[in-house]
DRENKEBA-619527 format. One record per residue (C-alpha): x, y, z; residue in one letter. Coordinates in nm, 2 decimals. Layout:
! DRENKEBA-619527
<node <X, Y, Z>, "A">
...
END
This chain:
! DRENKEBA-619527
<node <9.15, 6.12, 12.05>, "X">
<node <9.05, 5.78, 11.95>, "X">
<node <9.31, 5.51, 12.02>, "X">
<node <9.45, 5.41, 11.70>, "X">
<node <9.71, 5.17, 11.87>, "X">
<node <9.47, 5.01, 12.08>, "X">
<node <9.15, 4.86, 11.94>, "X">
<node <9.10, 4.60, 12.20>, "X">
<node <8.98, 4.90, 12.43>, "X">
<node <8.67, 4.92, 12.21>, "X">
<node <8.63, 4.51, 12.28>, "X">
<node <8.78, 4.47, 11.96>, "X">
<node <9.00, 4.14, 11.94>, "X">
<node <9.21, 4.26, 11.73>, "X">
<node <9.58, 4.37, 11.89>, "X">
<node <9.77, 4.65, 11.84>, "X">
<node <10.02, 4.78, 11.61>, "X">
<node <10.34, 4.70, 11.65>, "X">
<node <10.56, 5.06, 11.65>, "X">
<node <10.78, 4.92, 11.42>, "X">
<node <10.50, 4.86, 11.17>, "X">
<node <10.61, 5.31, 11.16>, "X">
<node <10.97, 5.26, 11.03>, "X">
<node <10.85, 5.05, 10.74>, "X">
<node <10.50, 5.26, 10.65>, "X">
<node <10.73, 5.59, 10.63>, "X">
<node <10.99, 5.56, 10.41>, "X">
<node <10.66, 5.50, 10.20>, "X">
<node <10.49, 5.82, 10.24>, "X">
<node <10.65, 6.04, 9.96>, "X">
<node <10.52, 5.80, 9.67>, "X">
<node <10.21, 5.71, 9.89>, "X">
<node <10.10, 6.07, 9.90>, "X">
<node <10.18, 6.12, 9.45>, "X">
<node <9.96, 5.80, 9.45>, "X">
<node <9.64, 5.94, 9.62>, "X">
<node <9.68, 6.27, 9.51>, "X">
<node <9.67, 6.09, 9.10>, "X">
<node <9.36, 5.92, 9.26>, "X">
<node <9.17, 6.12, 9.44>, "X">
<node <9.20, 6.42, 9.14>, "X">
<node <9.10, 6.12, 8.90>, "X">
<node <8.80, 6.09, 9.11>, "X">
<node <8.73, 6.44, 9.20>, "X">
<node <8.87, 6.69, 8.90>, "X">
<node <8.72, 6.96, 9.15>, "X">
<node <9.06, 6.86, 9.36>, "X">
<node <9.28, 6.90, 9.05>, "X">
<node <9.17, 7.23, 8.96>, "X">
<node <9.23, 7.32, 9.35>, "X">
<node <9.61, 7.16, 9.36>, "X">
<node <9.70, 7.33, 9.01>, "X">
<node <9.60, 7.70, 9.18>, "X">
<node <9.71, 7.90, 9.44>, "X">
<node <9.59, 7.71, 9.70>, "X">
<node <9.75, 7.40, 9.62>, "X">
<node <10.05, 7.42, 9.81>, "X">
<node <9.85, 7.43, 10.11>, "X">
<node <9.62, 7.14, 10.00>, "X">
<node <9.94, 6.92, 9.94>, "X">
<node <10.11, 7.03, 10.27>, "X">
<node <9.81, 6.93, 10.45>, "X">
<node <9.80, 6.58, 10.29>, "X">
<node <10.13, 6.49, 10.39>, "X">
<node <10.06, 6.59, 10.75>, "X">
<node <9.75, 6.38, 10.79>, "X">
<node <9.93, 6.08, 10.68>, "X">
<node <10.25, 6.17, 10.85>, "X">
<node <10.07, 6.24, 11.16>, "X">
<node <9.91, 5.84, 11.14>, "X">
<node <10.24, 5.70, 11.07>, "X">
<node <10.37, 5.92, 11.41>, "X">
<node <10.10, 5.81, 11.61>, "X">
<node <10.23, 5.46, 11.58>, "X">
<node <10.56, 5.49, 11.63>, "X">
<node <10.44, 5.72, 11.97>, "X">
<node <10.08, 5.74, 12.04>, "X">
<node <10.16, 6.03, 12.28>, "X">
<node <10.25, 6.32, 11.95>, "X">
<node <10.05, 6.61, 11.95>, "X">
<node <9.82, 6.63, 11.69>, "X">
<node <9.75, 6.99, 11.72>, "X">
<node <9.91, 7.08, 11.35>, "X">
<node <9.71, 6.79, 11.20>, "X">
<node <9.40, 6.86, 11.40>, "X">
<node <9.43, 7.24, 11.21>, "X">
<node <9.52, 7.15, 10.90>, "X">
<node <9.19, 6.87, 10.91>, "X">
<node <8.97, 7.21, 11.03>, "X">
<node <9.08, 7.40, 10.75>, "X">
<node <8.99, 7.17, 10.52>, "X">
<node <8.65, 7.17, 10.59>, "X">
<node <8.63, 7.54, 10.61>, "X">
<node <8.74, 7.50, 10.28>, "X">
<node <8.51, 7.35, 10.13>, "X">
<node <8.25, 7.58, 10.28>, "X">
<node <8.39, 7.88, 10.11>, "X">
<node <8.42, 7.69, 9.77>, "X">
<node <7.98, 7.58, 9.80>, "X">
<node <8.07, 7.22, 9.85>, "X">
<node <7.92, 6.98, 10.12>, "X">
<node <8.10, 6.72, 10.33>, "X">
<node <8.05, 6.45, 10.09>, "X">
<node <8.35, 6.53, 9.82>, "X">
<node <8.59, 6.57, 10.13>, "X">
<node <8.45, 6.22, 10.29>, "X">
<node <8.50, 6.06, 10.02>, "X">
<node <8.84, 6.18, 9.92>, "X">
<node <8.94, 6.10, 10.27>, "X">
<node <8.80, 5.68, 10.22>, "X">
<node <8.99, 5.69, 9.91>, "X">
<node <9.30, 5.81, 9.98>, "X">
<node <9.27, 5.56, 10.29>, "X">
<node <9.18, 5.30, 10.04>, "X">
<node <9.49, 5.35, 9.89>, "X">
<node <9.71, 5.37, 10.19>, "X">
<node <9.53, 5.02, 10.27>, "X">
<node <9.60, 4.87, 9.89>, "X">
<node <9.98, 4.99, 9.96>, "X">
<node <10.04, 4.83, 10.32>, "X">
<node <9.87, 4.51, 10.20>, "X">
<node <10.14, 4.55, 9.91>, "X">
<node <10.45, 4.60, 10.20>, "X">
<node <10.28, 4.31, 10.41>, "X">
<node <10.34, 4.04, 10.15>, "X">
<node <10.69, 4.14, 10.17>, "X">
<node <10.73, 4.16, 10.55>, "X">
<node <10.53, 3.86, 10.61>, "X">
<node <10.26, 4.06, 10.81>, "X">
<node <10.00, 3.85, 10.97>, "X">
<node <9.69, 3.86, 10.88>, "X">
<node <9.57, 3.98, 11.24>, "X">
<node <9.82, 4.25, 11.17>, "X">
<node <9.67, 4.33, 10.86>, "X">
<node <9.32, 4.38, 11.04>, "X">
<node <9.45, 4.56, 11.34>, "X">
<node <9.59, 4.81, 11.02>, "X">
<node <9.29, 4.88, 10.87>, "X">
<node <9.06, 4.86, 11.18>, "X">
<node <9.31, 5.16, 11.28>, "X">
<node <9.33, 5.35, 10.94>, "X">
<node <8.97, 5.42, 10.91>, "X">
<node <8.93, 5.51, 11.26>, "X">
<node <9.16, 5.75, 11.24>, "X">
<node <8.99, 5.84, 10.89>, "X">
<node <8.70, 5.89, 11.12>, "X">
<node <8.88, 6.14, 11.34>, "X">
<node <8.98, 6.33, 11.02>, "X">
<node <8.61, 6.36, 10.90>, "X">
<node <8.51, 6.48, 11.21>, "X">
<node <8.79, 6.78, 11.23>, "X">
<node <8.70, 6.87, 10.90>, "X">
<node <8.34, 6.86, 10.98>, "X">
<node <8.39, 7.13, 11.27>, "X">
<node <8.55, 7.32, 11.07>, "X">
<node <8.27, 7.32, 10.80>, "X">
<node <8.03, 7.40, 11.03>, "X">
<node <8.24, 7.65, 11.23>, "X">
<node <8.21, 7.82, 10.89>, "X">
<node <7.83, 7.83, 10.80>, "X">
<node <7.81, 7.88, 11.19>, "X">
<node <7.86, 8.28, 11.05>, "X">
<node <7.66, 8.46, 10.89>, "X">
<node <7.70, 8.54, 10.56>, "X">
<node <7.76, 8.90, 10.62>, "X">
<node <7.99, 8.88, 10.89>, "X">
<node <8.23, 8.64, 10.68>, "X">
<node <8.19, 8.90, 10.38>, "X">
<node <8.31, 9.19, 10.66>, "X">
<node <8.63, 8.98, 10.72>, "X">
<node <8.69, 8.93, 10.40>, "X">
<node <8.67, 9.28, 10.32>, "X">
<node <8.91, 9.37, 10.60>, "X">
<node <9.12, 9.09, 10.47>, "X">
<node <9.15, 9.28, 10.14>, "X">
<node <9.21, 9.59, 10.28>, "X">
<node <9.53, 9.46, 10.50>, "X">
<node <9.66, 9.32, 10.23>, "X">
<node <9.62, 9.64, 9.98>, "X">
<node <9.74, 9.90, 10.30>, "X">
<node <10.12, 9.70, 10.29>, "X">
<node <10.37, 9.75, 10.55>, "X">
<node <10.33, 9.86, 10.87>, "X">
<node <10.04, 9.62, 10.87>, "X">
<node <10.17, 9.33, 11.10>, "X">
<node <10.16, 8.96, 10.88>, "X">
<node <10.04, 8.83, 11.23>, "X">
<node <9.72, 9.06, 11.16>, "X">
<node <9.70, 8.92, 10.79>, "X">
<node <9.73, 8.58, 10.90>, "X">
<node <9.46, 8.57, 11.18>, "X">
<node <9.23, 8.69, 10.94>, "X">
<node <9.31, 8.44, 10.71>, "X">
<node <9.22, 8.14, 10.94>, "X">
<node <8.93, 8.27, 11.02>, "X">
<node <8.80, 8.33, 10.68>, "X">
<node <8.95, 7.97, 10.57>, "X">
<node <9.16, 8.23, 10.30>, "X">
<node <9.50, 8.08, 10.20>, "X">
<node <9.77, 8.33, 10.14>, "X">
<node <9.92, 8.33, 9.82>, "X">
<node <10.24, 8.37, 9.66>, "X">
<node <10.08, 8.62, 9.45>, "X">
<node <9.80, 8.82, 9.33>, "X">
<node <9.59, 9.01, 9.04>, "X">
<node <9.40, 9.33, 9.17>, "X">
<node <9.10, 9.46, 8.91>, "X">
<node <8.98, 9.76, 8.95>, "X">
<node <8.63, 9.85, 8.84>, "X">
<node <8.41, 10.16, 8.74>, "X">
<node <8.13, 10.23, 9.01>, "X">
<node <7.89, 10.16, 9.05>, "X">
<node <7.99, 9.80, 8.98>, "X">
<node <7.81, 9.48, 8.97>, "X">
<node <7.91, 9.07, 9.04>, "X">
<node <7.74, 8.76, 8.96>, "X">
<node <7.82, 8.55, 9.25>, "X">
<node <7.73, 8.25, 9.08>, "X">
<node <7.97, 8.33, 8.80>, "X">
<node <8.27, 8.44, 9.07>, "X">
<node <8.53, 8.24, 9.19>, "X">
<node <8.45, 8.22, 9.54>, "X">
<node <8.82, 8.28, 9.64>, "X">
<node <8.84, 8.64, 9.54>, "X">
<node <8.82, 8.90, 9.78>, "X">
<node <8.57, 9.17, 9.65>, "X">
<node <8.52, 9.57, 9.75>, "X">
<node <8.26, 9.67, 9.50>, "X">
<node <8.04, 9.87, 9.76>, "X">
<node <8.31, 10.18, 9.79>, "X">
<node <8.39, 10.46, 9.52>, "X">
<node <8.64, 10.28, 9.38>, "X">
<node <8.52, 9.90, 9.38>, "X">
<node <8.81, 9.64, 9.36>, "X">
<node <8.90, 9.28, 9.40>, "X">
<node <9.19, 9.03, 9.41>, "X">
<node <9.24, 8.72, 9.26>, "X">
<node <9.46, 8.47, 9.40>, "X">
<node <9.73, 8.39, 9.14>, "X">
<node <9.77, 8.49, 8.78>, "X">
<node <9.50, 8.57, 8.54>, "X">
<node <9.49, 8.27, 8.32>, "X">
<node <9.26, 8.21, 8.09>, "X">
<node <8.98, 8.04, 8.30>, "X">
<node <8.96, 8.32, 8.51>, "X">
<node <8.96, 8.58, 8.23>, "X">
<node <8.63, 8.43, 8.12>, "X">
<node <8.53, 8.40, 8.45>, "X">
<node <8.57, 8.77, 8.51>, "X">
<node <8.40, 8.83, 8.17>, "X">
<node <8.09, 8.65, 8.28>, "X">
<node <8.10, 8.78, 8.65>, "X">
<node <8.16, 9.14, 8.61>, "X">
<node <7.79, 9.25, 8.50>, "X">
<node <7.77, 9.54, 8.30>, "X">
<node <8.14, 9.69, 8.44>, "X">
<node <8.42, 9.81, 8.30>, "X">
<node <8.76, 9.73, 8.43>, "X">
<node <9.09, 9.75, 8.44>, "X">
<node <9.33, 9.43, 8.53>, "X">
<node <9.68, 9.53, 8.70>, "X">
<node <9.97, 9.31, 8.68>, "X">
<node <10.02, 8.96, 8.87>, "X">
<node <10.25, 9.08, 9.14>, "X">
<node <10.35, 8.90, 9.49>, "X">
<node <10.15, 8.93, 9.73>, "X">
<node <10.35, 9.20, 9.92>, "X">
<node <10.33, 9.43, 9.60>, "X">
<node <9.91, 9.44, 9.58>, "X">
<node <9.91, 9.77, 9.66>, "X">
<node <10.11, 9.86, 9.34>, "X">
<node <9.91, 9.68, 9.13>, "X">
<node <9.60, 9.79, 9.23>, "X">
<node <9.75, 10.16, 9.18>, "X">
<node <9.85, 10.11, 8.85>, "X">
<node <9.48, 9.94, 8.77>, "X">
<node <9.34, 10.26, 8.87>, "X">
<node <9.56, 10.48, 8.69>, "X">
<node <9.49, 10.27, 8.35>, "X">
<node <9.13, 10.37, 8.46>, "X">
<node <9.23, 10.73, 8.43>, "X">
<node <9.37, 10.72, 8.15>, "X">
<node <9.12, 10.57, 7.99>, "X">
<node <8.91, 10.86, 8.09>, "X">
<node <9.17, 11.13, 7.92>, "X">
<node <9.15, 10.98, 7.64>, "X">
<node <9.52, 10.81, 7.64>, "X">
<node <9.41, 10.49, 7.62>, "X">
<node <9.14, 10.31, 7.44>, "X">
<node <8.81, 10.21, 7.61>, "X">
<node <8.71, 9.89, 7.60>, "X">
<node <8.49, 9.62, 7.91>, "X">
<node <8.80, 9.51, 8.03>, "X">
<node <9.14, 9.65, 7.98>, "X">
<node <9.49, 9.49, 8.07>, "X">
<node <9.77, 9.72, 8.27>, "X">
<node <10.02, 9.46, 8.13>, "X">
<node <9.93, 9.64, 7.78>, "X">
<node <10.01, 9.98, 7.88>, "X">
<node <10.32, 9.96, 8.12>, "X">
<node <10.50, 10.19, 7.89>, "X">
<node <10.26, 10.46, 7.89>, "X">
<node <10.20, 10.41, 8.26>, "X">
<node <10.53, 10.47, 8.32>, "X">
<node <10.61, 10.76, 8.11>, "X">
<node <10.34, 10.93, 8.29>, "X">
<node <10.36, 10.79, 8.61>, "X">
<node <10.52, 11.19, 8.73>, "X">
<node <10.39, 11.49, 8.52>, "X">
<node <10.64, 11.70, 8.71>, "X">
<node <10.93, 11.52, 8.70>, "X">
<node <10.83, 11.47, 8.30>, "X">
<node <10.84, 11.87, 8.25>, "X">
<node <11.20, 11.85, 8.44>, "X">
<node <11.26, 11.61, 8.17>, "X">
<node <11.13, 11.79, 7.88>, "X">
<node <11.30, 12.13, 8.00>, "X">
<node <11.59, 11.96, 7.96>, "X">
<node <11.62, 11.75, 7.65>, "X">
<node <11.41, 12.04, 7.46>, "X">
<node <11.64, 12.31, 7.59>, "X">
<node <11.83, 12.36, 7.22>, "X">
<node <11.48, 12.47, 7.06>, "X">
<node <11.31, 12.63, 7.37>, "X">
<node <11.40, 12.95, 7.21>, "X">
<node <11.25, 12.93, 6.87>, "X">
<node <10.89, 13.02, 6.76>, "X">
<node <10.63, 12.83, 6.87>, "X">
<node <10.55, 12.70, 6.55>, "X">
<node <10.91, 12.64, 6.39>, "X">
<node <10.94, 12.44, 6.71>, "X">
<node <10.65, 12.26, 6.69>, "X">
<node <10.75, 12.12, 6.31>, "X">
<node <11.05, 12.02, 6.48>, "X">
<node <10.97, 11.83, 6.75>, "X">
<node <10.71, 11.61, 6.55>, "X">
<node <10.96, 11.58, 6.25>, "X">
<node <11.23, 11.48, 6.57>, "X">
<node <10.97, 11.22, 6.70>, "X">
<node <10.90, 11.02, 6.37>, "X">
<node <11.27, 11.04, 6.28>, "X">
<node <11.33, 10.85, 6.65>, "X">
<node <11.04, 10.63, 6.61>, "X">
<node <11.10, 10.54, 6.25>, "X">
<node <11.46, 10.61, 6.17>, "X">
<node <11.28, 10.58, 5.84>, "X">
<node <11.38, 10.76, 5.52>, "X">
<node <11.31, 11.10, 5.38>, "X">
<node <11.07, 10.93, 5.15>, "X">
<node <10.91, 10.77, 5.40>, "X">
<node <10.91, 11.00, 5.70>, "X">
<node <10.76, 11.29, 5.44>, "X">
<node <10.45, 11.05, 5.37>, "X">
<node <10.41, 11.03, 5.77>, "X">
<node <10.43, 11.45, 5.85>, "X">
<node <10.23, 11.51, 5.45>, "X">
<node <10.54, 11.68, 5.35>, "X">
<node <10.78, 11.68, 5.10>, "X">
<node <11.10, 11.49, 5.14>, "X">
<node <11.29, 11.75, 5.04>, "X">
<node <11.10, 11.94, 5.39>, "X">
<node <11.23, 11.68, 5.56>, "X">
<node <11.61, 11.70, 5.50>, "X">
<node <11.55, 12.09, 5.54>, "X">
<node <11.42, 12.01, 5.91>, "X">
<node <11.68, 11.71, 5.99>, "X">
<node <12.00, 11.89, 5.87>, "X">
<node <11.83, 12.22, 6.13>, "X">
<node <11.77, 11.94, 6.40>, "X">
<node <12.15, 11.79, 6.38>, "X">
<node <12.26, 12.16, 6.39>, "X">
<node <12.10, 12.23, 6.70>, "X">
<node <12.07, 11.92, 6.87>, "X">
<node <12.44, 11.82, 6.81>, "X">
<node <12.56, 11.52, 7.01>, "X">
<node <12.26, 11.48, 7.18>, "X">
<node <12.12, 11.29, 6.88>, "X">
<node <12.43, 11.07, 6.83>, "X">
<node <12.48, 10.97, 7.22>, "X">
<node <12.27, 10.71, 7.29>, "X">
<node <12.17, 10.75, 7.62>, "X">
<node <12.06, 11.13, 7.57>, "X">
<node <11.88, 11.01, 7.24>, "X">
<node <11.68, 10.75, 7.48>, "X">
<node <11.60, 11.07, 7.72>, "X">
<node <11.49, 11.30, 7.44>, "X">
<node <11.28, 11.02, 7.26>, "X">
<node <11.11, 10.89, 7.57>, "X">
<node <11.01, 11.25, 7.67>, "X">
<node <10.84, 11.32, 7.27>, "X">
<node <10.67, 11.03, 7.37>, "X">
<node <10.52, 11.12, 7.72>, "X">
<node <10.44, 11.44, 7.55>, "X">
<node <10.26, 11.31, 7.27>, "X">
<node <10.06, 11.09, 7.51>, "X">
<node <10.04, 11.43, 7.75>, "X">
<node <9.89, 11.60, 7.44>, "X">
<node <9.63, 11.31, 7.36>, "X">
<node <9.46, 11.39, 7.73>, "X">
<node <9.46, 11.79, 7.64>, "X">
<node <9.27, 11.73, 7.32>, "X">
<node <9.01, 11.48, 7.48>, "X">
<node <8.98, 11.73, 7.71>, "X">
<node <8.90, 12.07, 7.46>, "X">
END
């Protein structure tokens, strides 16, 4: 490591920094680090759109370390810098993955240390700092600014150092770990992350597509992790689906329909990605609407009242048992009569215009349904049973017709 304490070993005349010049730089650090973060995303939006997703807690954590890590090397120029070296490598493998070249990070490296030198130059007036001391500063900021380009650099080229196909392999697996859940070891998870330069998230969106599916890479965010090659093709997106990567999808996803499961942390992907899937084949029975791209978060009712066919004909053997006896078709003009009356609690008038019946059929069939149903229309919980299995039925009966 370069000595940052010691300039004068270079032949530079210039002495070294005091280690008490450290117990005055970092009480500065938290509003040092808002101050270059408000810069550098001024000067490079690219970094704004980064610290506002999913990756931006790591972007932020590793800020603070680098600048930490200079203010520690002062005060002992024996610290390990093994965390910092890391944190500097993964940002250059970074900005491999996102298409970038070493130039954005270099420069938001020179101006965050820029600021750092615009700050102590601020503290110096009120210290009294010499003006040697001043020079031995910044002769030691942007060699260590040098050291940071240079981690960051191996770790850019330690990226395109793979081929293209091998980094898509580990991505795959990546995607796959996450999606099989627990027993997977998080160690196993987290290896594969550094060395695909993939930050964790909090949480995740899984889409599931039709085969055979097709993505514009060009269009993609580059930090989704895409399956499209098996029989049922998927991908994750880091975070929520907000409106910029809706219309990313829309322009990505050529000529593929899909279906978009719920945001869910990251432990849950598995669930998500079912209930994508299931949307999927639903869509195909008929129960739900086609369309390019379809939300789950649209149809969590109807997933879930179909979620068990088995446990739903428990259900409707129970809560249908008072008319299970009856003709098929008495029963029949019952049921539906029972299911508007729940969903509408509407009049005679007005549930007659729904069934195409007279009202005067309709008070007929209510005063028979209140007869044999009894309490079970007046409790509320067994009314929410018997109304949410009419409804699973009706949706049940949907898929039969499609499929006639």
């Amino acid at each position: 490591m370069p000595h940052l304490i010691h300039p004068s070993d270079a032949g530079d005349p210039l002495g070294p920094l005091p280690q008490e010049f450290a117990a005055i730089m970092r009480p500065e650090l938290p509003s040092l680090i808002k101050e270059i973060g408000v810069e550098v995303t001024r000067a490079y939006p690219e970094y704004a759109r980064l610290l506002d997703g999913p990756n931006g807690h790591a972007l932020r954590v590793g800020v603070e370390q680098s600048l930490s890590s200079f203010v520690d090397l002062v005060a002992e120029p024996t610290t390990s810098t093994t965390l910092r070296d890391e944190m500097c490598r993964r940002f250059g493998r970074f900005e491999a993955y996102e298409g970038r070249t070493m130039e954005t990070l270099q420069g938001a490296y020179r101006l965050g240390a820029r600021v750092a030198l615009r700050r102590a130059k601020k503290v110096g007036r009120s210290y009294n700092f010499s003006p040697a001391l001043m020079l031995s500063f910044a002769d030691a900021l942007f060699a260590y600014i040098d050291e940071l380009e240079s981690l960051s650099r191996e770790g850019f080229l330690e990226v395109h150092s793979q081929s293209g196909e091998q980094s898509e392999a580990m991505r795959r697996r990546l995607l796959h770990l996450i999606l099989a859940g627990r027993p997977v070891p998080r160690t196993a998870i987290a290896e594969l992350c550094e060395q695909t330069g993939w930050a964790l998230p909090e949480q995740v969106t899984l889409v599931a597509a039709r085969a055979p599916a097709g993505l514009d890479r060009v269009e993609a965010d580059r930090d989704m992790l895409v399956d499209l090659g098996g029989p049922q093709p998927h991908l994750l997106i880091p975070g929520p689906l907000d409106e910029a990567r809706r219309q990313m999808l829309d322009r990505a996803l050529i000529g593929t329909r899909a279906a978009i499961g719920p945001t869910v942390p990251t432990a849950q992907a598995s669930d998500s990605i079912r209930w994508a899937r299931r949307v999927l084949e639903l869509i195909d029975s008929g129960v739900i609407d086609d369309a390019p791209v379809v939300l789950c978060e649209d149809h969590l009712v109807t997933l879930w009242l179909l979620s068990d066919p088995a446990l739903l004909d428990q259900l409707a053997q129970r809560e249908l048992a008072p008319i299970a006896g009856i003709s098929a078709t008495r029963r029949d003009r019952l049921v539906e009569t029972l299911r508007i009356w729940l969903d509408t609690r509407g009049t005679a008038a007005h549930m007659g215009a729904l069934l195409d019946v007279h009202p005067q059929t309709v008070r007929y069939r209510m005063r028979n349904l209140e007869t044999i149903f009894g309490e079970q229309l007046v409790d509320p919980e067994s009314r929410f049973s018997t109304e949410a299995v009419l409804r699973a039925l009706q949706l049940r009966a949907r898929s039969e017709d499609m499929s006639l």
